[in-house]
N, C-alpha and C positions, 0 to 999 in steps of 0.2 A: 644025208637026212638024220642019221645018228648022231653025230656029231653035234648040231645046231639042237637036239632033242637034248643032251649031257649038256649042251652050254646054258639051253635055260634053263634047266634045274637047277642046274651053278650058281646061275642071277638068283633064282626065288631062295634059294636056301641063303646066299649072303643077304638076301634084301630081310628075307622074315627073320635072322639072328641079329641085324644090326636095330631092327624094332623093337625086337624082343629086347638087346642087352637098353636100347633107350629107355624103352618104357617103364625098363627096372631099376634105372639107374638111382632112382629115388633113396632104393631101400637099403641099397649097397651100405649107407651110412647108418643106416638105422631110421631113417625118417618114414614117415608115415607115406602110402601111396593114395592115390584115387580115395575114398571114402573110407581109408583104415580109421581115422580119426573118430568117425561116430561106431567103430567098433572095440576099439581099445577102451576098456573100465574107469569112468570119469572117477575120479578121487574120492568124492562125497560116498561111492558104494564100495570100498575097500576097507568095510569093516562089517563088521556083527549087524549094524543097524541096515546099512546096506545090501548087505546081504539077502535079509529079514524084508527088504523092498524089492529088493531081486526077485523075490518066490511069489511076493503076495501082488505084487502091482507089472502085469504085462508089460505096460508103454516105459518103462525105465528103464532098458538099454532099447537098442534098436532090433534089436530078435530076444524073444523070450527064450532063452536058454536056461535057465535058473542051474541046472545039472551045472554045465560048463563052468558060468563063475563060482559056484560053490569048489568044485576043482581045483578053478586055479588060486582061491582063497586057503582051502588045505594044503597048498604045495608049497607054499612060502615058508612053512620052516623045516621043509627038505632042499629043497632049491637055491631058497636064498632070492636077493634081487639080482638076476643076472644083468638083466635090462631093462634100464627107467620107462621102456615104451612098453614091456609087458604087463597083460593084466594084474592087475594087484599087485605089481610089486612096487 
């Protein structure tokens, strides 16, 4: 009875790691997954004026975070663009 109890936990751990490496397999490259796209900062708000939209207008990203992109707007000339898919860069 032990035996067959260690075998399917065997299966469930290979079945939910080979979903889990699918479901990520997206971003391995850098691509956007499931809904990252309406999260990552559209172009038009990666500057001063955008920003300035960021604070004052709710509906302009998809979550009102105003803190968060003003963040990753200051961190650009410490950081650098590491990655074309990160905010603001």
């Amino acid at each position: 009875m032990l035996l067959v109890s260690l075998n399917r936990d065997w299966v469930f751990a290979v079945a939910l790691f080979i979903v889990t490496l699918t479901a990520y397999q997206p971003a391995w490259n850098g691509k956007p997954i499931w809904d990252d796209d309406r999260h990552i900062t559209r172009p038009e708000l990666r500057s001063m004026d955008g920003l300035i939209r960021i604070w004052t207008t709710p509906k302009t990203t998809a979550q009102y975070y105003p803190l968060t992109h003003t963040v990753f707007l200051a961190g650009i000339p410490f950081v650098g663009r590491i990655n074309a898919r990160l905010p603001f860069s």
